[in-house]
ChimeraX commands (.cxc) that place a marker at each C-alpha (Angstrom):
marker #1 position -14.22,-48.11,-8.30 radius 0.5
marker #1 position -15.38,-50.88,-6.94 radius 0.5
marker #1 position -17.50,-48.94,-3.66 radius 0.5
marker #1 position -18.79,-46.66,-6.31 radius 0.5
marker #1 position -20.60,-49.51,-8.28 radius 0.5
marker #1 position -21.86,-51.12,-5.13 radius 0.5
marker #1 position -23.39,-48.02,-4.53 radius 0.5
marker #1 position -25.27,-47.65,-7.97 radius 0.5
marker #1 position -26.52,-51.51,-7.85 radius 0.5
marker #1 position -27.57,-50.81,-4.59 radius 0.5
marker #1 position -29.77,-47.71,-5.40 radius 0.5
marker #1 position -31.36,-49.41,-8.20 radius 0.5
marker #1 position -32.46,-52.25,-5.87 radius 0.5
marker #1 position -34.00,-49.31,-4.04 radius 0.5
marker #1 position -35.69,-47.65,-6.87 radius 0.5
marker #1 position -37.11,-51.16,-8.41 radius 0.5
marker #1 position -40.26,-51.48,-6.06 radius 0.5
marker #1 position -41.20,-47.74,-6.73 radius 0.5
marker #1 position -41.56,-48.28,-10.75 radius 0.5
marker #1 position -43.29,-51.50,-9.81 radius 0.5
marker #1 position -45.78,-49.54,-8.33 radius 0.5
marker #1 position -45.91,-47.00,-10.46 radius 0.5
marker #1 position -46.87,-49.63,-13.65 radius 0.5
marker #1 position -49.34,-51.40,-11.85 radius 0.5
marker #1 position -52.64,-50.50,-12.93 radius 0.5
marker #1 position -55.21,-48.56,-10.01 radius 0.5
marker #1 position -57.74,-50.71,-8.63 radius 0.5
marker #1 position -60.98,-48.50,-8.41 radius 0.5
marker #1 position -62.33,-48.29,-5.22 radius 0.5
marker #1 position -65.45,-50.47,-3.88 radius 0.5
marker #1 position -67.64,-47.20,-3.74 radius 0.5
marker #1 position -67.15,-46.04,-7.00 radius 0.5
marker #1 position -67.55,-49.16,-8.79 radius 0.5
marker #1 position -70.64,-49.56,-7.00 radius 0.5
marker #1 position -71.41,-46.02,-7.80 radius 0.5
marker #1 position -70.87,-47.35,-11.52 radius 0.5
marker #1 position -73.28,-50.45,-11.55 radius 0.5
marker #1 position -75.83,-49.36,-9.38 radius 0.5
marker #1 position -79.36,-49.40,-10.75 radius 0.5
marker #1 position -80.79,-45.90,-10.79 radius 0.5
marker #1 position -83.85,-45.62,-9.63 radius 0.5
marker #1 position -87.18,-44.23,-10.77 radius 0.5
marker #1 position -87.61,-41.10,-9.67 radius 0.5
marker #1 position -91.85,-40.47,-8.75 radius 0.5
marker #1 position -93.92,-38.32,-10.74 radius 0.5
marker #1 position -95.13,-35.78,-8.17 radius 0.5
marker #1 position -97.76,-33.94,-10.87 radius 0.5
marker #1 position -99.38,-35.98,-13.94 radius 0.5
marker #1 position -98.24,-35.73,-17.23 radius 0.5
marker #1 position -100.86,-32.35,-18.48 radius 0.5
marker #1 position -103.30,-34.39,-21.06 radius 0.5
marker #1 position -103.65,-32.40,-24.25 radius 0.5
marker #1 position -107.11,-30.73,-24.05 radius 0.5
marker #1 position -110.04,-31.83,-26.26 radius 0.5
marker #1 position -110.91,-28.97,-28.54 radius 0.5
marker #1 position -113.72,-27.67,-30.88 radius 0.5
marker #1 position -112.71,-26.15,-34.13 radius 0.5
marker #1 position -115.26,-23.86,-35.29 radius 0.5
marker #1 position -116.16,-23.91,-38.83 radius 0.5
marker #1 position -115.70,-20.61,-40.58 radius 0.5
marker #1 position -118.58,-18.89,-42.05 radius 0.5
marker #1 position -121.16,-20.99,-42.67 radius 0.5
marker #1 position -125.19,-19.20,-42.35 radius 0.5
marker #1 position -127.39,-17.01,-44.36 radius 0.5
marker #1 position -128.96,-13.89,-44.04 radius 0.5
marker #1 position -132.24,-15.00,-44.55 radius 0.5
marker #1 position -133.07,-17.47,-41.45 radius 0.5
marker #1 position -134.08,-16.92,-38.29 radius 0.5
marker #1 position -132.80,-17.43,-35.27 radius 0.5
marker #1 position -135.41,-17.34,-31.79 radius 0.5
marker #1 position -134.99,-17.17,-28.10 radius 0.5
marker #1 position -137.28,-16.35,-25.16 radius 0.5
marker #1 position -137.96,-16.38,-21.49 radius 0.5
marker #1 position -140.69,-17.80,-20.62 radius 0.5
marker #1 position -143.14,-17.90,-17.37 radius 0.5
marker #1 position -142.12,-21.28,-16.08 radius 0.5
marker #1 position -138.59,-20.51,-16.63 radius 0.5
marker #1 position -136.85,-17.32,-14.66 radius 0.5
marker #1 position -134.07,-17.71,-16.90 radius 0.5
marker #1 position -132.88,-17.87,-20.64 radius 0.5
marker #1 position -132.72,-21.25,-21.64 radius 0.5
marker #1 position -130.32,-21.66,-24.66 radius 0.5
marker #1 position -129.15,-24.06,-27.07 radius 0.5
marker #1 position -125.60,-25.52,-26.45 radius 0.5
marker #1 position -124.04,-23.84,-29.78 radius 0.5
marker #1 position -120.92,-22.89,-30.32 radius 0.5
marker #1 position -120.62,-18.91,-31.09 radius 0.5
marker #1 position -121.33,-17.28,-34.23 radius 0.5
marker #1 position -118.01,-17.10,-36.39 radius 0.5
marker #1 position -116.22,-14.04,-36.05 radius 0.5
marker #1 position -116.10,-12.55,-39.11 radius 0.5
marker #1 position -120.07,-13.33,-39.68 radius 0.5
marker #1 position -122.36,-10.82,-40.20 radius 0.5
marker #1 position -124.80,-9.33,-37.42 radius 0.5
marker #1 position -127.92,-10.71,-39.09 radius 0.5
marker #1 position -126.15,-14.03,-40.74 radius 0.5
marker #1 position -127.84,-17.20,-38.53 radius 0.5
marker #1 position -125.15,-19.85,-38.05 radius 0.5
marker #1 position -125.12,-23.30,-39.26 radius 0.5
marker #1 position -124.36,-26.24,-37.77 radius 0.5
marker #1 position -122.81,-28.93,-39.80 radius 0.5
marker #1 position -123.61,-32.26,-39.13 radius 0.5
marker #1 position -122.68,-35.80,-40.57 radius 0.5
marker #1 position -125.28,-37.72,-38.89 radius 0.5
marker #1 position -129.17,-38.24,-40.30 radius 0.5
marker #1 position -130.33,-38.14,-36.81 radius 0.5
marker #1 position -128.65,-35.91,-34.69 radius 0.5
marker #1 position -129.20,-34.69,-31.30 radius 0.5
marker #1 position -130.09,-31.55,-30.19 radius 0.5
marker #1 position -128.49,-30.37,-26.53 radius 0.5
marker #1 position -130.63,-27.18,-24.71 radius 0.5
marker #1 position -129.43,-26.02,-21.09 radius 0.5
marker #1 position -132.44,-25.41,-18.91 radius 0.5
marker #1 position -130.95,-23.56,-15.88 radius 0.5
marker #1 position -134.88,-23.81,-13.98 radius 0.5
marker #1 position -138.15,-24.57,-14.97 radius 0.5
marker #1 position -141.24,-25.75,-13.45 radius 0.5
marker #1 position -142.21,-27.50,-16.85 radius 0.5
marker #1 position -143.37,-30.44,-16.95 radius 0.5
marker #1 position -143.25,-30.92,-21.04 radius 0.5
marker #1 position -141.24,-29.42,-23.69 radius 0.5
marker #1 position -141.63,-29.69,-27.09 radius 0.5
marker #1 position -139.30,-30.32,-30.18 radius 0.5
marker #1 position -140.20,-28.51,-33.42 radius 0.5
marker #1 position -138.13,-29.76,-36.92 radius 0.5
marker #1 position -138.71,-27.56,-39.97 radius 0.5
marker #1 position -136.81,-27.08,-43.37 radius 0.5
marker #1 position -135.82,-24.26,-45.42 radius 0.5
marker #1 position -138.94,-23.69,-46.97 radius 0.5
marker #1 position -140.80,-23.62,-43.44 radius 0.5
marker #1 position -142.30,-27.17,-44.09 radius 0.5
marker #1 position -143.08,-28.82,-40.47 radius 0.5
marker #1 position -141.56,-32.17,-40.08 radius 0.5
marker #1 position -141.21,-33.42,-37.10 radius 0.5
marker #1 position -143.39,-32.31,-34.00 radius 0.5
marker #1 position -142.63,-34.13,-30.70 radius 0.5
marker #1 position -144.23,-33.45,-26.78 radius 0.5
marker #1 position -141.37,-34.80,-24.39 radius 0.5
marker #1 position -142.26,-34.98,-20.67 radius 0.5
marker #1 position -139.10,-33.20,-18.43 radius 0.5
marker #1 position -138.02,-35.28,-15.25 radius 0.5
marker #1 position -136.07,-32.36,-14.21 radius 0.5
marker #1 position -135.71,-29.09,-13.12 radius 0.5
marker #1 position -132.46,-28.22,-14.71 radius 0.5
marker #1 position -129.88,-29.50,-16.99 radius 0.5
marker #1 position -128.25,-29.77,-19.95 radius 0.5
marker #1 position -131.40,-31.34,-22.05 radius 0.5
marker #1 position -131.24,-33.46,-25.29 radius 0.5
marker #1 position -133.13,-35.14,-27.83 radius 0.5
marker #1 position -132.51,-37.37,-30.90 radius 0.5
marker #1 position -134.54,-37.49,-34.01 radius 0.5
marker #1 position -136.75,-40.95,-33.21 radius 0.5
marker #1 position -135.65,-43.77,-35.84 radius 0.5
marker #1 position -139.12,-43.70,-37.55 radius 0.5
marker #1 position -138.24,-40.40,-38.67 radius 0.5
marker #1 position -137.11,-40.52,-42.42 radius 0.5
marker #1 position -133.99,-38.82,-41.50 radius 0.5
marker #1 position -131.96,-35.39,-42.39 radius 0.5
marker #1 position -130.93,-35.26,-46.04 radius 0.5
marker #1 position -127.18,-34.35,-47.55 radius 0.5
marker #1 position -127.00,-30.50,-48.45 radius 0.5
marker #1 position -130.41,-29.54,-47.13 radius 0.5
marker #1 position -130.45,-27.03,-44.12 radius 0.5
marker #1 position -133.17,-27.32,-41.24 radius 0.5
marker #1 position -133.72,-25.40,-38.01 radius 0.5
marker #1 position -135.07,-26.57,-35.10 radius 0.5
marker #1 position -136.86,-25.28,-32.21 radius 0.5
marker #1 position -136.82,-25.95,-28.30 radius 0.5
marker #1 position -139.36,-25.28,-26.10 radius 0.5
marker #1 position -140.74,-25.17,-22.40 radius 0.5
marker #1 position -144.62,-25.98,-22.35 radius 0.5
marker #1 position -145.80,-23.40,-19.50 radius 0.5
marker #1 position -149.01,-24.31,-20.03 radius 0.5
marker #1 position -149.64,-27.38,-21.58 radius 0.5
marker #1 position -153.79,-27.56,-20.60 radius 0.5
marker #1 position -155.26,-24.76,-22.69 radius 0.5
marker #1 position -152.45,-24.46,-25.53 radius 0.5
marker #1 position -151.11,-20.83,-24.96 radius 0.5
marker #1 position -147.62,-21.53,-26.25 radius 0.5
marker #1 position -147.30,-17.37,-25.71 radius 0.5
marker #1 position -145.15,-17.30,-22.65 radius 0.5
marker #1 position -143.31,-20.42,-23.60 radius 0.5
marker #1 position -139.28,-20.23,-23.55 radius 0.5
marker #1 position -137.55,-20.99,-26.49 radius 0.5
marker #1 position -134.18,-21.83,-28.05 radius 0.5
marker #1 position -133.44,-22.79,-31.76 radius 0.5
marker #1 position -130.77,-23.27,-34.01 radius 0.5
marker #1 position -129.98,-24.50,-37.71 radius 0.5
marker #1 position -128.24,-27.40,-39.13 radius 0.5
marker #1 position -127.15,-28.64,-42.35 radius 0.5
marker #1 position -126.31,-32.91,-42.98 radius 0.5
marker #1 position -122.87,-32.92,-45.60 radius 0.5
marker #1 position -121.46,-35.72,-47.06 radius 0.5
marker #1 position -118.46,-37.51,-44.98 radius 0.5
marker #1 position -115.44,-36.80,-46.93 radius 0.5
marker #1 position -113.60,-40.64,-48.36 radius 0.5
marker #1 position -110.81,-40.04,-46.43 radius 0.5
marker #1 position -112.76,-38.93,-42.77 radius 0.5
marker #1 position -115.14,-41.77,-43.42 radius 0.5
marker #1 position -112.53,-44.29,-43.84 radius 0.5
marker #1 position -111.03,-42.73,-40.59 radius 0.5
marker #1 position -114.67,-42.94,-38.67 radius 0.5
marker #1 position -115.43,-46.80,-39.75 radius 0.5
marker #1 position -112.29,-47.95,-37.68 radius 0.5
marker #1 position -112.49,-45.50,-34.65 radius 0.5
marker #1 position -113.44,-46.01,-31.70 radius 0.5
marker #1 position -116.38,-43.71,-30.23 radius 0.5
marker #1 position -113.36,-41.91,-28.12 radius 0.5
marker #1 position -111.48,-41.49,-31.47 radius 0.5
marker #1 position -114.84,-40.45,-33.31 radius 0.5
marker #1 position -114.86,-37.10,-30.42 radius 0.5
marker #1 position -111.62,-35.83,-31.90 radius 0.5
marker #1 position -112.21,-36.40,-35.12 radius 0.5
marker #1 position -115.66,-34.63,-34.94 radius 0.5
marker #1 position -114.58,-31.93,-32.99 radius 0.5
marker #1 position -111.38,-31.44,-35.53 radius 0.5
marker #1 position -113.72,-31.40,-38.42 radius 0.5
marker #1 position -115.89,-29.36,-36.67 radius 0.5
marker #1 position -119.21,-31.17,-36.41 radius 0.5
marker #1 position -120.69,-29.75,-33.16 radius 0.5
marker #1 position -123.91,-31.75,-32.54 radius 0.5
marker #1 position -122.00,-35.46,-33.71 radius 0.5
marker #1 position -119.49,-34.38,-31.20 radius 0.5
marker #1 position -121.77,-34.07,-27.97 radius 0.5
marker #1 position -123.59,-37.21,-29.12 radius 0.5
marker #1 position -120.69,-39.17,-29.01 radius 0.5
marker #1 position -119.15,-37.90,-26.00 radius 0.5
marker #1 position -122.84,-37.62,-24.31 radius 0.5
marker #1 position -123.50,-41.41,-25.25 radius 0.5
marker #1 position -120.04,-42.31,-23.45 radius 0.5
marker #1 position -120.54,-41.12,-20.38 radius 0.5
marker #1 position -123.83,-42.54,-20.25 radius 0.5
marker #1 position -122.19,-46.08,-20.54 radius 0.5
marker #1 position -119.08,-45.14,-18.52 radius 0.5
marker #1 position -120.19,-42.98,-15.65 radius 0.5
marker #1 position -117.03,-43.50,-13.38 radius 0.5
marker #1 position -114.99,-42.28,-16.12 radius 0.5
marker #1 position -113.57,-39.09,-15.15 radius 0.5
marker #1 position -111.40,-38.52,-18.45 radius 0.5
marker #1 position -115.02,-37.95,-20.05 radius 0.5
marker #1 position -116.12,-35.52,-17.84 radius 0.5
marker #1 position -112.63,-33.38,-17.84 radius 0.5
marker #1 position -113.40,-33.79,-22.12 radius 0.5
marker #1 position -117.04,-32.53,-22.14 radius 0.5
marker #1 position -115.69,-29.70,-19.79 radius 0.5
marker #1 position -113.02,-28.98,-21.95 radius 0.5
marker #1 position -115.11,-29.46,-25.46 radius 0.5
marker #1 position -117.51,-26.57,-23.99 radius 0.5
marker #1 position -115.18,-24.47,-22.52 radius 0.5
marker #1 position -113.38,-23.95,-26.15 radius 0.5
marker #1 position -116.27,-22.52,-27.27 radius 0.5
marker #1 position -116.80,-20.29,-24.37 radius 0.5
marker #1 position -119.37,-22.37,-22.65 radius 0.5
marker #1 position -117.65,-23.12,-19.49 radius 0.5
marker #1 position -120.67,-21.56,-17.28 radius 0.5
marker #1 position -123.06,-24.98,-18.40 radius 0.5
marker #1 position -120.54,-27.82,-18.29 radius 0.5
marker #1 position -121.77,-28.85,-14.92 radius 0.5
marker #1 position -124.58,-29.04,-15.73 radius 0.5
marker #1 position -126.23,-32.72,-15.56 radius 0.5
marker #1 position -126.88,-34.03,-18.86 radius 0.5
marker #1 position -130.31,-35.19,-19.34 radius 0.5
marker #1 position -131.95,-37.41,-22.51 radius 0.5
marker #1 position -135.54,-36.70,-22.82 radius 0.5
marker #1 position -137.91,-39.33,-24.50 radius 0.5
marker #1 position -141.53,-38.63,-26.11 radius 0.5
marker #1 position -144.56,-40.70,-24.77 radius 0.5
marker #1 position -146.72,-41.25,-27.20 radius 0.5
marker #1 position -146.34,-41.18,-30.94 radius 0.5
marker #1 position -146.72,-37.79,-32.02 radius 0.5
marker #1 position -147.62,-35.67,-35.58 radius 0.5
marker #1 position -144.90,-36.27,-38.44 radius 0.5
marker link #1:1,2 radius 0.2
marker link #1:2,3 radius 0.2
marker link #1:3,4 radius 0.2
marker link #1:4,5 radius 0.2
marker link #1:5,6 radius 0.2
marker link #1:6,7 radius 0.2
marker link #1:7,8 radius 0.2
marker link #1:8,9 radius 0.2
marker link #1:9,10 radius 0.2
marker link #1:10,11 radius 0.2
marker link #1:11,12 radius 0.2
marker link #1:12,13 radius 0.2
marker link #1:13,14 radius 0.2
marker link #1:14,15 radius 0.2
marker link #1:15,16 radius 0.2
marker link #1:16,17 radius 0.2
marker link #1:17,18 radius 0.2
marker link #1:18,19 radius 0.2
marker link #1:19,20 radius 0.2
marker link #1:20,21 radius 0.2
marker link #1:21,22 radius 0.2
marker link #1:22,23 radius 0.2
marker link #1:23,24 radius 0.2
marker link #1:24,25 radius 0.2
marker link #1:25,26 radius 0.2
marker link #1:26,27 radius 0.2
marker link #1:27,28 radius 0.2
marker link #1:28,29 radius 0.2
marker link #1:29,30 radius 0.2
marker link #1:30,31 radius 0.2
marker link #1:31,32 radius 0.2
marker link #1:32,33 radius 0.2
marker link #1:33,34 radius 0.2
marker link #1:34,35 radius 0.2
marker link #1:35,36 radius 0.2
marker link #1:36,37 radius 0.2
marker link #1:37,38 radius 0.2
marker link #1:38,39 radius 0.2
marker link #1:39,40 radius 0.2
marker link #1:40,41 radius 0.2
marker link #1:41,42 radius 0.2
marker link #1:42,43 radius 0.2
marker link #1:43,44 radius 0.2
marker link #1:44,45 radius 0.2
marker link #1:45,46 radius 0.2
marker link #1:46,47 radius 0.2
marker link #1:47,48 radius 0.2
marker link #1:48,49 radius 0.2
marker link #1:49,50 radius 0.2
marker link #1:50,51 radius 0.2
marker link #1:51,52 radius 0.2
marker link #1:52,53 radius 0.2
marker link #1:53,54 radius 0.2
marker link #1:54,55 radius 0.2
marker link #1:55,56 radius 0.2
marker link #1:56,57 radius 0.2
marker link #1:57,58 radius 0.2
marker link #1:58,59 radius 0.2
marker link #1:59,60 radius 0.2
marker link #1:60,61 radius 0.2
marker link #1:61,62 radius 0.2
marker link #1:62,63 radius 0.2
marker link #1:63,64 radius 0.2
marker link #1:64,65 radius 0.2
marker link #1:65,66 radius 0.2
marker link #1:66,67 radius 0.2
marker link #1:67,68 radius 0.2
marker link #1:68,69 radius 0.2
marker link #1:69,70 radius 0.2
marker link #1:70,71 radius 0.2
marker link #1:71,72 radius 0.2
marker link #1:72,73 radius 0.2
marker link #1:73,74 radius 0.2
marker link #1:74,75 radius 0.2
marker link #1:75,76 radius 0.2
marker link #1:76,77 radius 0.2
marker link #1:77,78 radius 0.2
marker link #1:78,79 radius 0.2
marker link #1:79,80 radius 0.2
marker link #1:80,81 radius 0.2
marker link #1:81,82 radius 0.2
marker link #1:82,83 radius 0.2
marker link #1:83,84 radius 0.2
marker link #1:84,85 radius 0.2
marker link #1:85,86 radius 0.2
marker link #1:86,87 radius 0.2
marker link #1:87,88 radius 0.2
marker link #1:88,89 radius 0.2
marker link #1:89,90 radius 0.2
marker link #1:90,91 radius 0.2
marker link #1:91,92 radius 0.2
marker link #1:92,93 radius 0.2
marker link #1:93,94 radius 0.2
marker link #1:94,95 radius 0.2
marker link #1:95,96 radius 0.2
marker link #1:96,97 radius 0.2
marker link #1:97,98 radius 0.2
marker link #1:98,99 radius 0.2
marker link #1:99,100 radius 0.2
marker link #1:100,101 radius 0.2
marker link #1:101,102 radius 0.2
marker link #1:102,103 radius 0.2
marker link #1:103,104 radius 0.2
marker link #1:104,105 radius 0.2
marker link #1:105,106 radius 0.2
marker link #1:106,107 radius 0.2
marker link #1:107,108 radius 0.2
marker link #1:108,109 radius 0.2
marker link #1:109,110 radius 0.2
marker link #1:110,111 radius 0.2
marker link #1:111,112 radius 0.2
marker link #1:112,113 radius 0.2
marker link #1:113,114 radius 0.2
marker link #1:114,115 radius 0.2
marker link #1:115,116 radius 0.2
marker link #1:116,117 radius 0.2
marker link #1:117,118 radius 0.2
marker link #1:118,119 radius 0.2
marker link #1:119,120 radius 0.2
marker link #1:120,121 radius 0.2
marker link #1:121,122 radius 0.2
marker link #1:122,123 radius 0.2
marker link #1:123,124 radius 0.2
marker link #1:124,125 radius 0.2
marker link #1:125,126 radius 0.2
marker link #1:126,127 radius 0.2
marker link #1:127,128 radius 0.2
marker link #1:128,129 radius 0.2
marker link #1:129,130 radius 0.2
marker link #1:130,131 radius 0.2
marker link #1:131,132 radius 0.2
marker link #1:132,133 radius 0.2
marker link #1:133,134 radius 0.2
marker link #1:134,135 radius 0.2
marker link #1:135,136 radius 0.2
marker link #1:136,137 radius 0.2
marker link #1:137,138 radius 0.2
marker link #1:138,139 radius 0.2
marker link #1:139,140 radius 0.2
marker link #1:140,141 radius 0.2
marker link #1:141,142 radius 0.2
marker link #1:142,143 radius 0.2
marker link #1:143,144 radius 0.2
marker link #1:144,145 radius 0.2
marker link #1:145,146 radius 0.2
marker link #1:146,147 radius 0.2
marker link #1:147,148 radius 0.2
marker link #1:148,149 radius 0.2
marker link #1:149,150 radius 0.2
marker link #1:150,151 radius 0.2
marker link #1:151,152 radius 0.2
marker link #1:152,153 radius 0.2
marker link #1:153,154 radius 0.2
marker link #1:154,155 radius 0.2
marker link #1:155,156 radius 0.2
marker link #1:156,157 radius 0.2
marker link #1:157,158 radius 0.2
marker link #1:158,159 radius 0.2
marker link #1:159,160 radius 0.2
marker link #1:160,161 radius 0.2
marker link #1:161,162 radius 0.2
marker link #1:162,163 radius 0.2
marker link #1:163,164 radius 0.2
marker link #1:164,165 radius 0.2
marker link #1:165,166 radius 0.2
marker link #1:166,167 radius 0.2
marker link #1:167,168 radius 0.2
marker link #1:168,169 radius 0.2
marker link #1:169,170 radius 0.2
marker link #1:170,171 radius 0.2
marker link #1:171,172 radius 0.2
marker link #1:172,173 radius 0.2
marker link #1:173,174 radius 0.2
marker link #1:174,175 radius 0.2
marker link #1:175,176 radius 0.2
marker link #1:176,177 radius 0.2
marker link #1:177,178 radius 0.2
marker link #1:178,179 radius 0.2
marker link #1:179,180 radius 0.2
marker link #1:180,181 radius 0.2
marker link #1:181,182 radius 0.2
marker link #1:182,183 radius 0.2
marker link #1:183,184 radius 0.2
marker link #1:184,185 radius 0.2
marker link #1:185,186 radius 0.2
marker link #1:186,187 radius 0.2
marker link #1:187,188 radius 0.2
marker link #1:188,189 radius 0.2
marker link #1:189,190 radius 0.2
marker link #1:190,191 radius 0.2
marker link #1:191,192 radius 0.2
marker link #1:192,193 radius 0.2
marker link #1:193,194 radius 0.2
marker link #1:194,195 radius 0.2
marker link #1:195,196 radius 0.2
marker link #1:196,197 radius 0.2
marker link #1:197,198 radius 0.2
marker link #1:198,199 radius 0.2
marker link #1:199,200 radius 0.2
marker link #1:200,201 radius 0.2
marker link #1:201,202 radius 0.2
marker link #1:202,203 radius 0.2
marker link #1:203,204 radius 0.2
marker link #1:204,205 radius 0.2
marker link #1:205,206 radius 0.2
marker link #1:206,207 radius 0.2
marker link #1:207,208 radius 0.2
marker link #1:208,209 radius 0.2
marker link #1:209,210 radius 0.2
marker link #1:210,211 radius 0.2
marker link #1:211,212 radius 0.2
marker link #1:212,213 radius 0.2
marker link #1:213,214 radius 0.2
marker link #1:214,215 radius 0.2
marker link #1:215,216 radius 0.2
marker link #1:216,217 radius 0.2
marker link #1:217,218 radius 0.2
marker link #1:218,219 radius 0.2
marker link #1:219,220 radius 0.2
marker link #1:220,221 radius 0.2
marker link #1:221,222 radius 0.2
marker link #1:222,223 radius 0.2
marker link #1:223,224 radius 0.2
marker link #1:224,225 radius 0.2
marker link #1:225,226 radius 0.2
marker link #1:226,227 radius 0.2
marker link #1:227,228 radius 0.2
marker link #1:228,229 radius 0.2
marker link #1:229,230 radius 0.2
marker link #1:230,231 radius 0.2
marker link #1:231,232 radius 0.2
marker link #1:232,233 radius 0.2
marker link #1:233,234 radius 0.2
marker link #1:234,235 radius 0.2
marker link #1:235,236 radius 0.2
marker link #1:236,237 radius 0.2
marker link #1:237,238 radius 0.2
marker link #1:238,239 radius 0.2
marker link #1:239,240 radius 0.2
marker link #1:240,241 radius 0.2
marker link #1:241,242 radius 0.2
marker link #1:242,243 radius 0.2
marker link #1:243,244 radius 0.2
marker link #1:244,245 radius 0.2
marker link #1:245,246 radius 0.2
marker link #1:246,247 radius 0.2
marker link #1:247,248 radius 0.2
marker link #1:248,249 radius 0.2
marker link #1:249,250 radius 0.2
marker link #1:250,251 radius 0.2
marker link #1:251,252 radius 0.2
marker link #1:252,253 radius 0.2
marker link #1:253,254 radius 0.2
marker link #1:254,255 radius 0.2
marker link #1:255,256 radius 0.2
marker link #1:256,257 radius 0.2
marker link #1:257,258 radius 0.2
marker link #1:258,259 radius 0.2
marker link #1:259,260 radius 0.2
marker link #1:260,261 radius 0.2
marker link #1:261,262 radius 0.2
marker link #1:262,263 radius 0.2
marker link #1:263,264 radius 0.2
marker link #1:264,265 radius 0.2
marker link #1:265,266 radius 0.2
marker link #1:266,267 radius 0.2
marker link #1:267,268 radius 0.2
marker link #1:268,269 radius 0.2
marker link #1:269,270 radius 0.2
marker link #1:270,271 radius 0.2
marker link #1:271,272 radius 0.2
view
């Protein structure tokens, strides 16, 4: 009896140390628990975020039948020269002249002129009734571009509802006053009244805030003024550029957006 309990106290003396063991709690390893507490690190952007694309919204239907709408090739120019529009609404009739809407008094008016060996062009402004308005000669300093002109500040200015069309031209031959073979592009616009809510929106943009919001609303010629205007006063910016490409190409007018862009300026005080 007394072998046999030696023998039991001495295999639990044996057996002790293992459940020791076993109830001591695992130490992680130095690799994982730096594994654990590491900082991760950034991983480099290899492409740039895509930049949502600046977009026109085209008004829907918004001409009449009874305007008129004029183009022409001239001799000084070998091709069409046309006004920077957007297209004609889809579900317009054939003979239905857009509009252009416009919340400005004095817009600007944008022409590409692929060539020309003109040395003038002249701006026309009419309104509905045919009445002449505005009649200005504007020298050209170059032979191709995306050409503009603002109505001068001594002009009394587009009114709210009324519609007016305007008319481009290439002066061909500006010494004996044969405007007969002069190129031509015109278009029609109509000045509405800024909506309370947009205007409150407009008064505390800024002029990169005012694009979208134009081009949202769909007020074409506001919309190249603005942009125009900025990259006139930021020339290194490339985020202008990529939006006037992208403004132009959502209304199909990729094939000009390289064009240079090209503010033209009367001389001399003309007819009003």
């Amino acid at each position: 009896m007394l072998n046999r309990n030696l023998l039991l106290i001495t295999l639990g003396l044996t057996l002790i140390p293992d459940l020791w063991l076993g109830t001591i709690p695992t130490i992680a390893a130095p690799t994982n628990s730096i594994a654990q507490f590491s900082i991760p690190r950034s991983t480099p952007r290899l492409f740039p975020r895509r930049r949502s694309l600046l977009k026109f919204k085209v008004p829907g239907i918004r001409g009449s039948r009874n305007l008129e709408a004029g183009a022409a090739r001239g001799k000084c120019s070998p091709q069409n020269i046309s006004g920077v529009l957007p297209p004609k609404p889809p579900k317009s009739a054939a003979n239905q002249i857009p509009v252009e809407l416009t919340v400005s008094d004095r817009p600007a008016f944008f022409v590409n002129v692929p060539q020309t060996s003109a040395q003038q062009a002249g701006f026309l402004l009419r309104d509905e009734t045919g009445e002449e308005l505005l009649d200005k000669t504007l020298p050209i300093t170059a032979s191709s571009g995306i050409m503009s002109y603002t109505l001068p500040t001594d002009f009394s200015g587009l009114e709210v509802g009324k519609k007016y069309q305007w008319r481009f031209s290439l002066l061909c031959d500006s010494t004996n006053g044969d405007r007969s073979g002069d190129p031509i592009a015109s278009g029609w616009i109509e000045r509405i009244e800024v909506p309370p809510t947009l205007a409150s929106k407009l008064q505390t943009a800024t002029p990169k805030q005012r694009v979208i919001i134009y081009a949202e609303n769909g007020y074409w010629h506001d919309t190249l003024k603005t942009l125009a205007d900025l990259r006139a006063s930021h020339p290194n910016d490339l985020t202008l550029v990529r939006d006037w490409d992208d403004v132009l190409q959502s209304v199909g007018l990729e094939a000009m957006s390289k064009q240079p862009l090209i503010p033209l300026h009367p001389t001399t005080a003309a007819s009003q």
